[in-house]
N, C-alpha and C positions, 0 to 999 in steps of 0.2 A: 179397931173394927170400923169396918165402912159402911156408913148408911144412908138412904135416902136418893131420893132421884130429883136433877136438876137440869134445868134449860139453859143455856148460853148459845151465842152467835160467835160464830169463827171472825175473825177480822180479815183484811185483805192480807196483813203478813201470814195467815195460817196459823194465830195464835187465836188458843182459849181459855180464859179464867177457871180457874182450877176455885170449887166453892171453900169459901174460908173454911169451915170447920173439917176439910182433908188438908190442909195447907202444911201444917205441922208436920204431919208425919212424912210429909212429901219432900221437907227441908233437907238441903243438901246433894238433893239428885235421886232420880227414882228413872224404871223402865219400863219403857213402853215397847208394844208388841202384838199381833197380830193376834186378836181371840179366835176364836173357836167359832161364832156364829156372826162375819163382819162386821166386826168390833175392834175396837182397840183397846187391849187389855193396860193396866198401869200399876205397877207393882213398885209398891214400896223397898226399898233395899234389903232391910232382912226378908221379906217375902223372897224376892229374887235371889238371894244368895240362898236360902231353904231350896228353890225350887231346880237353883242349879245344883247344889249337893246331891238332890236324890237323883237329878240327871244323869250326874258323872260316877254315879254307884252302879248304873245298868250297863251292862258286859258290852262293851264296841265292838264283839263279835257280832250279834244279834241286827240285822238290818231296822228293825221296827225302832229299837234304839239309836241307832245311828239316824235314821226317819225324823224321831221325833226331837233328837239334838240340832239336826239341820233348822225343824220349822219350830224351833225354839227362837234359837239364837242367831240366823240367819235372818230375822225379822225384829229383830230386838234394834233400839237405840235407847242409850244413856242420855238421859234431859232434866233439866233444870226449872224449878221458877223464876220470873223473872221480878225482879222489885215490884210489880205489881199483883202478884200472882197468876200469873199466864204462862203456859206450855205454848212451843212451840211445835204445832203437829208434823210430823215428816210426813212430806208427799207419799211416799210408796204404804205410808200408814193409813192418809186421809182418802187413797185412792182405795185402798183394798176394803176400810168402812163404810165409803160411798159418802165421806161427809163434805159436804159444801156451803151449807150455812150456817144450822141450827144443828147444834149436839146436843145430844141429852148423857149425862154423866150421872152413872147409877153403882153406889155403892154395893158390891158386894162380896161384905163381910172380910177378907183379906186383901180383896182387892178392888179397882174403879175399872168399871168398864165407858167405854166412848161411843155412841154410836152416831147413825145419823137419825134422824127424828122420823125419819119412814123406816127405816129397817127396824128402829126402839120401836115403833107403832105394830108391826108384824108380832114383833117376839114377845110383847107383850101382850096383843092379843091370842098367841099361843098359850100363854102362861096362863091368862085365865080361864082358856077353853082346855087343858087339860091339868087342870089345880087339882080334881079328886087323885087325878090319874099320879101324878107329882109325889101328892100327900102319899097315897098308898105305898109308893116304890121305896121313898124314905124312912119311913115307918123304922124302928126299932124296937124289938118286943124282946 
């Protein structure tokens, strides 16, 4: 499980410290990919192999499936930490997040997301201006 939210500076190589206590799980190689709300998503291995399973379970006749196979894995690279613990961001990643200096890396729960520190600024004050709204929709009764 991934938790907590952290500040780092990108370096001039486009590399960022990944926070020790994700390091572990990230050992060996993990992938990165385009989120949902300009972000770059980072999925541990078993996450990533769960999430292509139920990918390759949806009918490749079906366009939404084949849609969403494209802006899966058309955006994905395989990366590494480096002896120091730093990822290398891929350009077409760090441009689609909009990040340039300061990322903020925010555990969440299977997976770490990346952002840049004005769009994290955004979504987080979205999140607290509809938190009732959140709560309610989640709810299980």
């Amino acid at each position: 499980m991934f938790l907590g939210k952290y500040e780092y500076h990108i370096d001039e190589k486009g590399r960022v410290a990944i926070p020790p206590k994700f390091r572990e799980e990230l050992q060996g190689g993990f992938v990165l990919a385009q989120g949902l709300e300009r972000c770059i998503a980072a999925y541990s291995l078993p996450e990533w192999r769960r999430i292509s399973e139920s990918l390759a379970a949806l009918p490749t006749t079906r366009s939404k499936a084949r849609r969403m196979n494209r802006a899966m894995f058309s955006t994905a690279f395989d990366v590494e930490l480096d002896r120091m613990g730093r990822v290398a961001l891929p350009l077409p990643l760090r441009q689609y997040a909009e990040i340039t200096d300061v990322v903020i890396i925010a555990g969440t729960n299977t997976l770490i997301e990346l952002w840049s520190k004005e769009n994290w600024e955004q979504e987080e004050a979205l999140m607290t201006e509809q938190a009732w709204q959140i709560s309610e929709s989640t709810e299980t009764h």
